[in-house]
TIDO-639644 format. One record per residue: x, z, y negated of N, C-alpha, C, O, CB in turn. Coordinates in steps of 0.02 Angstrom, whole numbers, plus 50000, padded with zeros to 5 digits. Glycine has a CB too. Example, Ala and Ser with C-alpha at 12.3 -4.5 7.8 and 13.67 -1.06 7.14 Angstrom:
BEGIN
506605039050284506155039050225506605039050165507125042350166505655045250224506425035450112506845035750053506455039449998506705040249943507045028650030
//
This chain:
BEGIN
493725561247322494325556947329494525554047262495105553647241494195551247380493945551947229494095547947169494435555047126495035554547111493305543447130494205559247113494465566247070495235566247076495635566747030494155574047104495375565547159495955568147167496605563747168497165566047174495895571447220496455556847160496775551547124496925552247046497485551947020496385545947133496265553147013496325554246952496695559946920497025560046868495795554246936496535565846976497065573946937497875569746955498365570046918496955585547008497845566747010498695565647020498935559546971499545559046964498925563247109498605555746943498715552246905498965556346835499495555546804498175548446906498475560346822498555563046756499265568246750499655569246703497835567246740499225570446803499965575546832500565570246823500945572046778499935578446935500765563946854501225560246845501115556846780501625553646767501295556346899500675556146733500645553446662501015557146614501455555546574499965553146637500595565546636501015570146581501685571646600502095572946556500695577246570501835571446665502615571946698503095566646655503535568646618502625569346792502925558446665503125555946582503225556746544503765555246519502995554146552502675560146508502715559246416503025565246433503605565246412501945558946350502855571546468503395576346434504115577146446504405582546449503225582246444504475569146454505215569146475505455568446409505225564846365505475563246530506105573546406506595575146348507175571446361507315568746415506785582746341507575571446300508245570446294508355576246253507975577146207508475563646266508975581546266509515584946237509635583146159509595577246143510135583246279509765587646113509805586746062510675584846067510805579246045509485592446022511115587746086511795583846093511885578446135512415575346127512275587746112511335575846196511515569846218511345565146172511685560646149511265568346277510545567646157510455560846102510975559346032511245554446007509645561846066510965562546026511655561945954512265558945999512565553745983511995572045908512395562246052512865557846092512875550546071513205547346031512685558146166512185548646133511995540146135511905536246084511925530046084511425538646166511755541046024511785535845948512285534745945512405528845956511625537845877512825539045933513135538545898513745533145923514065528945891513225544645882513755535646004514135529246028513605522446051513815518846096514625531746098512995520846024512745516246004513095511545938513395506045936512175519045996512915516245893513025513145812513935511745813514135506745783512735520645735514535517345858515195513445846515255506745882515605501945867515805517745869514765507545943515025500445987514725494245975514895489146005514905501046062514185494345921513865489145872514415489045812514495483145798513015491645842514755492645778515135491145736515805486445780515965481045755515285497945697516175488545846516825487845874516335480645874516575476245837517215492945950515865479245900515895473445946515515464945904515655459145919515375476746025515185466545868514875462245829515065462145769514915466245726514295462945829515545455445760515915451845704515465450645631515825449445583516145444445736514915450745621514535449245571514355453145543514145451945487514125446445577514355458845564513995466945543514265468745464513845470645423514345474545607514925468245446515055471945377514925463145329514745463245270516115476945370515005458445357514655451545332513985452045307513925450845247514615446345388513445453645339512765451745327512565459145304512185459745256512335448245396512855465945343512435471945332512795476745324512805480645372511995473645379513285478745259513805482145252513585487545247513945492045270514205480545209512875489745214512685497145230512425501345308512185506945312512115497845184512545497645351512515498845407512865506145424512665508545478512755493145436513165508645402513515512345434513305520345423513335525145462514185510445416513005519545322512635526945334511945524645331511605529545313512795533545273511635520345338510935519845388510985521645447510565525845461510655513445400511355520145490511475520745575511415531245550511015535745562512635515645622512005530745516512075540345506511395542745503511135546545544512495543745424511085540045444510435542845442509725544845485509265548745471510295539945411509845540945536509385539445608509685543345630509305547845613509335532745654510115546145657510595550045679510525558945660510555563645699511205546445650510455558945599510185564145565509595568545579509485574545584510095561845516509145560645584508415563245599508385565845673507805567145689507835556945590508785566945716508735571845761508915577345747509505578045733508995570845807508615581245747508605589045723508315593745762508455599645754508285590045663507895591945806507815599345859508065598045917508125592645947507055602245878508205603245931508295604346029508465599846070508995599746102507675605946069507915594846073507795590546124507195585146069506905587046018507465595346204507185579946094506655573746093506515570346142506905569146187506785569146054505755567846137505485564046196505765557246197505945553646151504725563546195505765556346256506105548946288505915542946231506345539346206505695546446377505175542546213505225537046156505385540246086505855537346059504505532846150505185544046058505685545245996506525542446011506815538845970505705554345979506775544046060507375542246075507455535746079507955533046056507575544946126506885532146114507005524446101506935522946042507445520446019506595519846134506415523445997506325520145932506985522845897507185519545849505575521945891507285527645911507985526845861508505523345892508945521245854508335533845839508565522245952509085517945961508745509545942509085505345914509395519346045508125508445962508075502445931508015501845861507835496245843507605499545956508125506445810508015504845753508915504745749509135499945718507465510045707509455509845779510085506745742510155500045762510535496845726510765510245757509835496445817510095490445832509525487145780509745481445777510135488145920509085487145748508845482745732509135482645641508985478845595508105483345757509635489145646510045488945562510505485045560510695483245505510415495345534510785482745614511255475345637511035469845582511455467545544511005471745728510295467745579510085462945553510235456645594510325451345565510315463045492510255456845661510605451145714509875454745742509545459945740511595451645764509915446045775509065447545810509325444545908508945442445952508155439245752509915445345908510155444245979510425448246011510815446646056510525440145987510235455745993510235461146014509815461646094509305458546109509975464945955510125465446128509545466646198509405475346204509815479846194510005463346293508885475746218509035481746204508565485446270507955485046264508855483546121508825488946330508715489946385508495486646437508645480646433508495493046381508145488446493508245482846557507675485046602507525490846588509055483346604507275482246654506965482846682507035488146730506515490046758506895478346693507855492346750507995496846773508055504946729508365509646754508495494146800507695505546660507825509746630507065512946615506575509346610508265507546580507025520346608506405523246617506015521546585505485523546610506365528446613505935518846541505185517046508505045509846554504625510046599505205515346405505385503946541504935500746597504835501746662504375498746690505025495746604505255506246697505125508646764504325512446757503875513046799505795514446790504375514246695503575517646681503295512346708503045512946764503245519546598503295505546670502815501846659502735499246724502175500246748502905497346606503185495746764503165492646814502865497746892502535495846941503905489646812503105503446876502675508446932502055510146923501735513946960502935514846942501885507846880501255511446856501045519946829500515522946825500885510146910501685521546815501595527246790501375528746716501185534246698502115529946802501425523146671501185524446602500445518446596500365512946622501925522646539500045522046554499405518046549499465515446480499675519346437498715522146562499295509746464499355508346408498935504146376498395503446405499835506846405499015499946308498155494346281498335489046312498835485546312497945491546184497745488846343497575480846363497195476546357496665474446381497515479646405497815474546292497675469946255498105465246231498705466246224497435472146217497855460846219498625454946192498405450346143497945446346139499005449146259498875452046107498615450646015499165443046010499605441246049498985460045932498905439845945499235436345898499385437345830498925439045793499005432145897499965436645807500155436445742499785430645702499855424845722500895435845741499485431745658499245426545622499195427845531498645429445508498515425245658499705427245491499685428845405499655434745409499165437045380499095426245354500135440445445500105446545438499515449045455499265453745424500265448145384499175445745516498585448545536498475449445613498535444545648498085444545509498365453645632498275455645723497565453245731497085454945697498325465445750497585448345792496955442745830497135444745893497635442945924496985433245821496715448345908496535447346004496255441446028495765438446007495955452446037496795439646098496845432546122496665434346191496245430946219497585428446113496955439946225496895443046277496545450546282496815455346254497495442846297495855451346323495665455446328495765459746416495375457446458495095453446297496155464446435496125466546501495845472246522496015473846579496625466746522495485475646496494945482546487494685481946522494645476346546494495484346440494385486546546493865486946583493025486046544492605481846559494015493746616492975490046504492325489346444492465481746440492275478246487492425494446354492725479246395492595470546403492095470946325491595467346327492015467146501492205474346270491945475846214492045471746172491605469446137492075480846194492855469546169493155466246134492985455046149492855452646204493945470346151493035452246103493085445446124493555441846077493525443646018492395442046127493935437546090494595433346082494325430846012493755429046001494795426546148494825431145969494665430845911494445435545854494245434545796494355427745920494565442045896494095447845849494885450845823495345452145862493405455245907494905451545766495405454345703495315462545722494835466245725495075451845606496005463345734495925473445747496275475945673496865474745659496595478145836495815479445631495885482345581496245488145589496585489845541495375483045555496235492445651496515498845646496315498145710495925494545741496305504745595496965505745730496865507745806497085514545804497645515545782497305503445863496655520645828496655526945816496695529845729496975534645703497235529045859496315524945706496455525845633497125523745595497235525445537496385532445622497465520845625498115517445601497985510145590497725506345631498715518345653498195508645533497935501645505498425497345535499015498645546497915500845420497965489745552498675485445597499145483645545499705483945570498465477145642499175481645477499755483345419500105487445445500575485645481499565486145353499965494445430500425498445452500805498945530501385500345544500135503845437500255497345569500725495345639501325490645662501775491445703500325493045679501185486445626501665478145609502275481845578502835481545605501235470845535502145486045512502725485345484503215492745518503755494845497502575484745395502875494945564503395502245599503905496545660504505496045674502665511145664503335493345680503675489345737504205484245721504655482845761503155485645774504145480945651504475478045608505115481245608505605478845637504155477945550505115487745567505835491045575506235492745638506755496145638505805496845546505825489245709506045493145766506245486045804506415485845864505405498845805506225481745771506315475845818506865472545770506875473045709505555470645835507345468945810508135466245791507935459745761507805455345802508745465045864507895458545712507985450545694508525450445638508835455345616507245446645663508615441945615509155441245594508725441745501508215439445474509605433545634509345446345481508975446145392508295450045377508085455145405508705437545369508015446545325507425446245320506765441245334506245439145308507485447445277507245441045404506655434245433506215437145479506355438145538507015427145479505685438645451505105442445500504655435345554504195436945591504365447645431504815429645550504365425945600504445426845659504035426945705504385419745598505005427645657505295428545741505335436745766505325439045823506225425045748505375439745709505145447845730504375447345768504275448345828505075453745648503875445445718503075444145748502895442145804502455443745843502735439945720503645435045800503525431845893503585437045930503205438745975504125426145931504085439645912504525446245989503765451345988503415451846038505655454045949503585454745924503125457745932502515455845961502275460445995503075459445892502215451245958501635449645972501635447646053501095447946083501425444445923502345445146094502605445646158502475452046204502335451946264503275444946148502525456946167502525463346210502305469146169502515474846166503235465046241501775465946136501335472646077501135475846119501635479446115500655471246022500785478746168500385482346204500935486546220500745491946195499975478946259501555487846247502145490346275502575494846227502755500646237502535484646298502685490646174502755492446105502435498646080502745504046082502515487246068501745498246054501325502446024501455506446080501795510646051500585500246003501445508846150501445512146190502025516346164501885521646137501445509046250502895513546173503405515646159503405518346095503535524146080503795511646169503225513046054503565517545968502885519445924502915521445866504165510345899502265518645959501745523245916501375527545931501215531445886501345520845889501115528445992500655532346012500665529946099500705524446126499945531145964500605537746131500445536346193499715541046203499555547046205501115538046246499435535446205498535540446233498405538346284498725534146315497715539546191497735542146306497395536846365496755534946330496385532946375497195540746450496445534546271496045532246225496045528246191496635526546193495945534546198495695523446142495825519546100495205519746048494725519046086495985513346132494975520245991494515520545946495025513345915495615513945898494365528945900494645506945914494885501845868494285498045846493855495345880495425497145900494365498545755494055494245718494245486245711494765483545692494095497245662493655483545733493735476145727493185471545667492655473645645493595473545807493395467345657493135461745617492885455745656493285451145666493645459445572492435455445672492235448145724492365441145675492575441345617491215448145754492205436145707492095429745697491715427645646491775422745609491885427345744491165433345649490665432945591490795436845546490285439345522490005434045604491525439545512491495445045465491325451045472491545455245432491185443945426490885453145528490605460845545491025465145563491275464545619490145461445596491195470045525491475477345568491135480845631490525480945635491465483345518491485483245675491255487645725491815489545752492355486745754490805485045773491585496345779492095500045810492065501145890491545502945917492105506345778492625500145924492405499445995492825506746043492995511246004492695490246025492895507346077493125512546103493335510346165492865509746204492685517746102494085508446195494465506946275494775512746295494915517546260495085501146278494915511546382495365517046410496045512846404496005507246379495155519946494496535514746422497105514246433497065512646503496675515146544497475519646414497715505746516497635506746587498435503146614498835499546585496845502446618498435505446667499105503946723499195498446711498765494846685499065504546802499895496146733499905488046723499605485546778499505479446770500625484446715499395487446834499065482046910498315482046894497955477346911499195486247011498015489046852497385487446833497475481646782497105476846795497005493646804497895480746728497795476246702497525469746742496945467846751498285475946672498245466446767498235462746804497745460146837497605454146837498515464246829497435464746868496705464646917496085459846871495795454646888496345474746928496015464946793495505460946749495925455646704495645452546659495045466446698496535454846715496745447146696496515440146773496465434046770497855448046681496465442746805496285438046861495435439846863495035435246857496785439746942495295443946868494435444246863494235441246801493655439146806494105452046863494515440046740494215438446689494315432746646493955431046598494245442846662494975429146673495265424946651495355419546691495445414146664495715427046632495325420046771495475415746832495215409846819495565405146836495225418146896494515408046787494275401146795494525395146738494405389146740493495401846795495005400346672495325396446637495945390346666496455390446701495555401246597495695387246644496235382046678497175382646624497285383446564495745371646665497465382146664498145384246622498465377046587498385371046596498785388146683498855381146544499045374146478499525368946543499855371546588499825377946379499425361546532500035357746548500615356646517500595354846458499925352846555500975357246536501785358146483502265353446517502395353446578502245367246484502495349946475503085347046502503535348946521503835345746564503315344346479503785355546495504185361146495504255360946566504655357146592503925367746461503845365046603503875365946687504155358946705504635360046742503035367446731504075350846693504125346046728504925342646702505255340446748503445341846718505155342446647505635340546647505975345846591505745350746562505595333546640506625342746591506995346046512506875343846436507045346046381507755344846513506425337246463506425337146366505785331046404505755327746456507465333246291505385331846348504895322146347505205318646272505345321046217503595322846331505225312946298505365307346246504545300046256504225298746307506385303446277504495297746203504005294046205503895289446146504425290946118503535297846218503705286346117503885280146066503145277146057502905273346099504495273646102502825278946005502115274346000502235269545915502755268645883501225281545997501565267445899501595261545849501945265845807502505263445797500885257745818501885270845778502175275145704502695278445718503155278445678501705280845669502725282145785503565284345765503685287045825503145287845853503755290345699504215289045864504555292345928504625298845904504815300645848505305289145954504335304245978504265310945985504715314546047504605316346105503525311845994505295314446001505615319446063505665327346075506065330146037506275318046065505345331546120505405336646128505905338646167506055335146215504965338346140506255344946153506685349946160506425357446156506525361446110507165348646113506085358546212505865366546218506325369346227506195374746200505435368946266506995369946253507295376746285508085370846295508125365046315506735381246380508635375746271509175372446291509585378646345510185378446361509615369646217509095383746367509415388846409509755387046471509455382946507508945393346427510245388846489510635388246542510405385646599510535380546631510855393346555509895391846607509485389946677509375382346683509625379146728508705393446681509015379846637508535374246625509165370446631509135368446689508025373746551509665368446610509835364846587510455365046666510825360146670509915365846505510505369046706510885368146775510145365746804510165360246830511345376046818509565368546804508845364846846508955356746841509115353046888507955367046800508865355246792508865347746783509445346246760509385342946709508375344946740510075347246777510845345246789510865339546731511045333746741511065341946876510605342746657510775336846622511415339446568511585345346570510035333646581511735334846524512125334146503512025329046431511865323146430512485332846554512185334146367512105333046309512245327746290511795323746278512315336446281512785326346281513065320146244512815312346302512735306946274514125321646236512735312646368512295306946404511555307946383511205302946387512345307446491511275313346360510505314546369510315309846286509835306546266510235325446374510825311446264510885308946180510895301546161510555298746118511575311546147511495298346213511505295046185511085287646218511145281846198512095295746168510655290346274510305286446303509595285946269509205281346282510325288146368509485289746234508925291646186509095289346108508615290046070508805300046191509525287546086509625284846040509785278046043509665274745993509965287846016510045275446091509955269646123509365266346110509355260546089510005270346184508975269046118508275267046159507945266346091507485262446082507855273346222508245270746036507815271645972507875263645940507435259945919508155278445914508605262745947509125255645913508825251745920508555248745874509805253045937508745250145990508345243646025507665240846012507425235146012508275244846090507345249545998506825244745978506485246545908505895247445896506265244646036506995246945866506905248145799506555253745787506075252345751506625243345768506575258545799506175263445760506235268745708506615273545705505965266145794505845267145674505845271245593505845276245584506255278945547505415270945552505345279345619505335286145621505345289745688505115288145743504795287945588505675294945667506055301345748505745306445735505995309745689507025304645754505175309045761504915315745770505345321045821505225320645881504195314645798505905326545795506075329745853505665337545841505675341945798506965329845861505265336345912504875345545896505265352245949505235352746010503765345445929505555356145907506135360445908505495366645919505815371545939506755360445829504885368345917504455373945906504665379045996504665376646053503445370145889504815385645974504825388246022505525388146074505735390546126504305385946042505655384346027506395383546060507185388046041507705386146015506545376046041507015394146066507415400546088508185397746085508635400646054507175403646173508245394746103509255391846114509365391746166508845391346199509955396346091509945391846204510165392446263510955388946221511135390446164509645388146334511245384746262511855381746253512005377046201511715371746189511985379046304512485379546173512615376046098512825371446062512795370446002512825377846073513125367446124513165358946130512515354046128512545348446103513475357246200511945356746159511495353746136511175355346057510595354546037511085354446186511645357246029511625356245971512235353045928512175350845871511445361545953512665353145955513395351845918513395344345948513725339845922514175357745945513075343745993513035335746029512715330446003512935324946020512715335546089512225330845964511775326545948511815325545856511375322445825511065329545983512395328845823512575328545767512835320145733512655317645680513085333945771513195317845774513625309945775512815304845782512915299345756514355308645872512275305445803511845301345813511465304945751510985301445736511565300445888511485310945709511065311545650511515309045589511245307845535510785319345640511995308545595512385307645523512245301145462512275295045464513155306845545512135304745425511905299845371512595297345325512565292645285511305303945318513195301145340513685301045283514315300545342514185302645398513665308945220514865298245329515285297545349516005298545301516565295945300515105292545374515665303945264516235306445240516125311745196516055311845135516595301845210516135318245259515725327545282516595330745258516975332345304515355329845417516765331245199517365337045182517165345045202517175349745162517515337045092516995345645272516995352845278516795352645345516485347645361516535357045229516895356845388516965358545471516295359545475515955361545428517465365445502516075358345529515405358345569515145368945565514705372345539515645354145676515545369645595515265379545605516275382145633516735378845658514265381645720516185388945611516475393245628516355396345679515775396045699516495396045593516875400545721516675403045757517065409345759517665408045761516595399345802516945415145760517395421645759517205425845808516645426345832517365425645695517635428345822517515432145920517735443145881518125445245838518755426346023517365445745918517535451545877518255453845894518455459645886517015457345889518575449545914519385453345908519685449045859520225450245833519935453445984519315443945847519455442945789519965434545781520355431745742519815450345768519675433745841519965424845860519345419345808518735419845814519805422345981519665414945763519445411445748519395403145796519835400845832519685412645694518815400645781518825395145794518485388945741517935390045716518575395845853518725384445730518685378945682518255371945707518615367545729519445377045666517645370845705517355363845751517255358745699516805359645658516545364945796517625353745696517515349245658516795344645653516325345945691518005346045672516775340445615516155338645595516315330445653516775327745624516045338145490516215328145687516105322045734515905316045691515455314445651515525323445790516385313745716516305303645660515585301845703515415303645759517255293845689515245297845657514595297545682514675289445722515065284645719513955298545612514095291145758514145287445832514105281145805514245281845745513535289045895513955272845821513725265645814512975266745832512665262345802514155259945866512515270745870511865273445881511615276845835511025278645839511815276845930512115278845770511745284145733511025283345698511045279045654512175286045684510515285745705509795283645682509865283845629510275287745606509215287045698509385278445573509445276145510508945275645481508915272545428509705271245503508225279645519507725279445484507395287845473507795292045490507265274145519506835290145451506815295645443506605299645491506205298545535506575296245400507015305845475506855312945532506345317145504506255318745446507555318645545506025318645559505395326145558505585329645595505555327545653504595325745580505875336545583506075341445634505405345545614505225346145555506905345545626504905349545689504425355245668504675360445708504745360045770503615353945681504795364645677504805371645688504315376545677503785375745647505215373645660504585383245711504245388745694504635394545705505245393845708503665389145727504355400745711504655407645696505095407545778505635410445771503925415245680505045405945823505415406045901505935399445906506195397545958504755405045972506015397345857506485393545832507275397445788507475399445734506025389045786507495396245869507995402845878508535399345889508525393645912507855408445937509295404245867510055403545897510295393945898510385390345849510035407745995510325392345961510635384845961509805377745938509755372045913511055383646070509355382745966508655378145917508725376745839508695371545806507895382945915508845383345824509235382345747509495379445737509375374045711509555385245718510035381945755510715378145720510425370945733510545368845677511625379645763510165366145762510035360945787509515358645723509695354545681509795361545863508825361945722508505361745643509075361945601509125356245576507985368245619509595366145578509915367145519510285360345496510275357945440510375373045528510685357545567511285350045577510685343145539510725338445500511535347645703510235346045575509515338845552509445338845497509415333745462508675339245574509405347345469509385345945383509925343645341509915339245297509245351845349510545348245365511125345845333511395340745317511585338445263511455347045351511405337945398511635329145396511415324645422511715319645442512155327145415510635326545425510275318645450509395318945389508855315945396509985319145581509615323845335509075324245297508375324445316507935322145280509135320045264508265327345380507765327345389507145332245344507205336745302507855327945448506525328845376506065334945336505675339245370505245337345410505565332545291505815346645354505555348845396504745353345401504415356445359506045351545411504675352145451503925357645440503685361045492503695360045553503255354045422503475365045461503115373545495503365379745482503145381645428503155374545572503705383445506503805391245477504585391245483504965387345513503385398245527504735398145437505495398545443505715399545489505315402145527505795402245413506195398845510506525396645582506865405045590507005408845544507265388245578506925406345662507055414045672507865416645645508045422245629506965415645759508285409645650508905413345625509195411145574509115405345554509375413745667509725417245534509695413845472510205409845453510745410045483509615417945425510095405645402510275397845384511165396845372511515392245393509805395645301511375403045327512305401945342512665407845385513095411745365512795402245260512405407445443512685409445504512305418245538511945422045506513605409645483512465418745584512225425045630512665425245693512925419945710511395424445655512825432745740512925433245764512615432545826512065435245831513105435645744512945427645899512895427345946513575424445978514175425145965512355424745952513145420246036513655420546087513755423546144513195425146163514035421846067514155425346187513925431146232513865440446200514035440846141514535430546296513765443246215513505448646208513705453446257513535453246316512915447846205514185459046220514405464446256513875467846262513415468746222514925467946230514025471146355513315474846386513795481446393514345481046421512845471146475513545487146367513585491646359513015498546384512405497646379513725490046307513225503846405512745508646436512965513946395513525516246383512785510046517512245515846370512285524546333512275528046386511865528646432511615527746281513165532246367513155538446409512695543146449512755544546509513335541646377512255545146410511595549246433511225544946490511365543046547511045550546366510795544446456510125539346486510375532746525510025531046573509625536146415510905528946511511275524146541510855518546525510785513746564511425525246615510545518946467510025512746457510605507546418510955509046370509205514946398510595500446457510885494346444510715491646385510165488946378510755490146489511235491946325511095488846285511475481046267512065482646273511105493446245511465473646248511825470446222511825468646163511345466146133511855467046248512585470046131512635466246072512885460146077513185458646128512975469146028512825455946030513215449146022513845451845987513905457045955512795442845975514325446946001514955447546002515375441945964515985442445961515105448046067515045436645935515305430445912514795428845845514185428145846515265424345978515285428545782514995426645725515035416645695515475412445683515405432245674514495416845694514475408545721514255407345620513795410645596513565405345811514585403345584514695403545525514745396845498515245393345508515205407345515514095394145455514135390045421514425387645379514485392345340513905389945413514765381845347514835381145271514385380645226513865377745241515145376645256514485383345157513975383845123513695376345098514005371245083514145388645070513015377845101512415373345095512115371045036511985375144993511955376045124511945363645025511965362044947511225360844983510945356944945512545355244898510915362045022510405357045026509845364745042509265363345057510545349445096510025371245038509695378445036510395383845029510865385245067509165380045118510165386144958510555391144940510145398944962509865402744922510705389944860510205399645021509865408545022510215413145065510485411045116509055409245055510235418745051510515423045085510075428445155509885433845133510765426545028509965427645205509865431845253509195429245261508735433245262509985439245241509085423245266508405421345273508615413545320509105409945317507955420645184507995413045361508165406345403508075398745370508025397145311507675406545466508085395945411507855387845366507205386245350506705386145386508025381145405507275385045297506265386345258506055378645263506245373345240506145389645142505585380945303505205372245266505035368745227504895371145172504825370245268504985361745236504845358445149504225357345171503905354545127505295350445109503845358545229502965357845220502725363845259502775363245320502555349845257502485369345237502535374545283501785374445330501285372545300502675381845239501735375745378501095375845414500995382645452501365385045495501075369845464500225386245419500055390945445499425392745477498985396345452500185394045411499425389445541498785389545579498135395545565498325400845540499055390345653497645395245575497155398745573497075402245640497495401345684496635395045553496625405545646496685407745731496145402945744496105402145805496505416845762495615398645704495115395845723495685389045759495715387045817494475394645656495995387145710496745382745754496985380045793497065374645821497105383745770497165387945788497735390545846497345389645920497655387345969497965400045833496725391345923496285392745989496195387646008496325386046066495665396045990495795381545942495835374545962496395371745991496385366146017495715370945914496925375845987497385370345988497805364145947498295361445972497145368346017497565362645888497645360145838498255359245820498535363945793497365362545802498565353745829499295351745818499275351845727499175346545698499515342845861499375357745691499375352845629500265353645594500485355245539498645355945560500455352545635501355348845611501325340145630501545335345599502205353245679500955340545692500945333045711500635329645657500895324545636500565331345778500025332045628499495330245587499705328745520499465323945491499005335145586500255333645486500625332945457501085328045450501105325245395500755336345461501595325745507502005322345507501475314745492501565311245442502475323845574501145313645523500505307745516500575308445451501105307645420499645308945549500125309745430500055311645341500765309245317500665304845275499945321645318501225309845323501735309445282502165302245284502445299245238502135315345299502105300645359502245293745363501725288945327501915284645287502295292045436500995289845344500585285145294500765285045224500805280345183499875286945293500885292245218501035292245131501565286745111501595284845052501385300245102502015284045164502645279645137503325281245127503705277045105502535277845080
//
């Protein structure tokens, strides 16, 4: 019985991998890929004017007959990731590779890594062998160095510029799926690791279904108790001790923000209120992980950061790809406006309206900031909504953004295609990271004692 599970398994695995695309469909689906990224996203000859014989060149590299379903993906995600816009979507839970994943028809590593200084840390082990332990550094996998793995996946994932933090986030989100799609599909694994103690060893996993995963994520992980987050309980925590007030802002996404039916400019100014009253010096706002959602909670809370009351230049642009401008002025600052110093902490998932929100703190409430460069970059990127589009062939759903959202230029960071850099940068260890180890909070401490 067990045999005859296993031959039919292996029959529907190779039935997978050996699915083609047409050498004229695929040239098809590029090609009306790469025009409907040019028609539709306003920023493209702005930020990435060689776009057009790069896209050709991917395009090129189809040259025989037919190609397999992921060669075909990694070139359509690489023209979208020549955009240099990291608000790209790029297929759907209804399109054949994750239908792989979700039926269980493709086996894949199970495993789930962290980015840490350009370095791959297993955090999650779901194998069956159970060889591996959390914290062990993977040097290579099938003889491919994790350097070299990072930087293929690098070229295959959409971010804005040359801001790789938020590439690492996306990667390190769905590495196992990834390496499946754009590097290798085995049912083997030969991976060199580095333990805790410096030691090399080489371990050897199967590949497995996603419900086997699953199975040894609950057999192996079940008695961990899960993080508490405020996140699940409200839309933001606010809180006020002897040294300074900590307001968090995880997520300004839609959802969240119809869940708890709140509203920017009341959420603002009842919280700045509160700052007035009872004098406080210092405003910790922690922005980490905070993706965007709606862009008033960022354009809202500008009048309570303003340090100057007299801003000769408009808040952001806004350009729609047909080519409608829009003009947002800069907001007279509130009678609440805070008057003592800001700590914004970020990191690489410090994205779209999170940004822009870090960027307003730096601009015009001088704040200081710390932790990693923020995912989008600093004088403007494309978003907004995002035309959804289907390649002819395959009908795989792609979205582009559609709205070029445009800063004035910045006296306070002159750079091009790079996000907002910190003035104290913090780069956890995995020894840290595991602890848990707040060190932005630790930081911000430090910096208020300093005076």
């Amino acid at each position: 019985m067990k045999n005859s599970i296993f031959i039919c398994f292996l029959l529907i695995y190779g039935q997978m991998i050996a699915q083609k695309i047409g050498y004229n469909e695929a040239v098809e689906d590029l090609t009306f890929l790469a025009e409907n990224i040019k028609k539709y996203n306003p920023a493209l000859s702005h930020y990435h004017p060689e776009f057009d014989d790069l896209s050709t060149q991917v395009i090129s590299n189809v040259r025989n007959d037919s190609i397999s379903i992921f060669k075909y993906y990694s070139a359509v995600s690489r023209i979208c990731a020549l955009a240099n816009e990291g608000h790209f979507k790029i297929g759907s839970r209804d399109d054949v590779l994750r239908k792989g994943i979700l039926s269980d028809s493709y086996a894949y590593l199970p495993l789930q890594v962290k980015i840490i200084a350009g370095r791959l840390f297993v955090i999650g082990n779901f194998s069956d062998e159970q060889h591996i332990d959390q914290g062990d550094e993977i040097l290579t996998i099938n003889g491919m160095s994790a350097q070299s793995i990072l930087e293929k996946l690098l070229e295959l994932t959409p971010s804005d510029g040359e801001i790789s933090t938020y590439a690492h986030r996306k990667i390190e989100d769905g590495f196992p799926t990834l390496y499946y799609f754009h590097i290798q599909q085995t049912k083997t694994f030969e991976i060199s690791l580095l333990d805790k103690n410096k030691k090399e060893r080489t371990v050897h996993i199967k590949a497995l279904v996603r419900s086997d995963q699953i199975k040894n994520l609950k057999k192996y992980y079940s008695k961990e108790k899960p993080e508490s987050s405020s996140v699940n309980e409200s839309f933001h925590s606010f809180e006020i001790n002897d040294t300074y007030a900590l307001l968090k802002l995880p997520s300004f996404d839609f959802r969240r923000v119809n869940k708890f039916e709140v509203k920017s400019k009341k959420l603002y100014k009842t919280i700045f209120a509160e700052l007035k009253e009872k004098e406080v010096q210092n405003l910790v706002i922690d922005l980490r992980n905070n993706t965007g959602g709606r862009n008033e909670f960022a354009d809202d809370m500008v009048p309570f950061i303003l340090k100057s009351s007299s801003i000769d230049e408009p808040l952001k642009t806004t350009i729609s790809w047909e080519g409608k401008n829009r003009i947002y002025n800069i907001p007279n600052a509130s009678k609440l406006a805070f008057k003592g110093s800001i700590y914004v902490l970020v990191n690489g998932k410090t994205f779209s309206a999170g940004s822009s929100l870090a960027r307003f703190l730096k601009e015009y409430g001088n704040a200081t900031v710390i932790g990693t460069e923020t995912g989008t970059r600093y004088e403007g990127f494309a978003a907004g909504s995002t035309q959804d589009i289907n390649l002819p062939n395959t009908k795989m759903n792609i979205g582009i953004p559609r709205y070029h959202i445009l800063y004035p230029t910045s006296t306070q960071q002159k750079t091009i295609n790079r996000g907002l850099l910190p003035d104290h940068e913090i780069e956890p260890t995995f020894e840290t990271y595991s602890k848990g180890v707040d060190l932005h909070i630790k930081k911000v401490i430090s910096l208020i004692n300093q005076g």
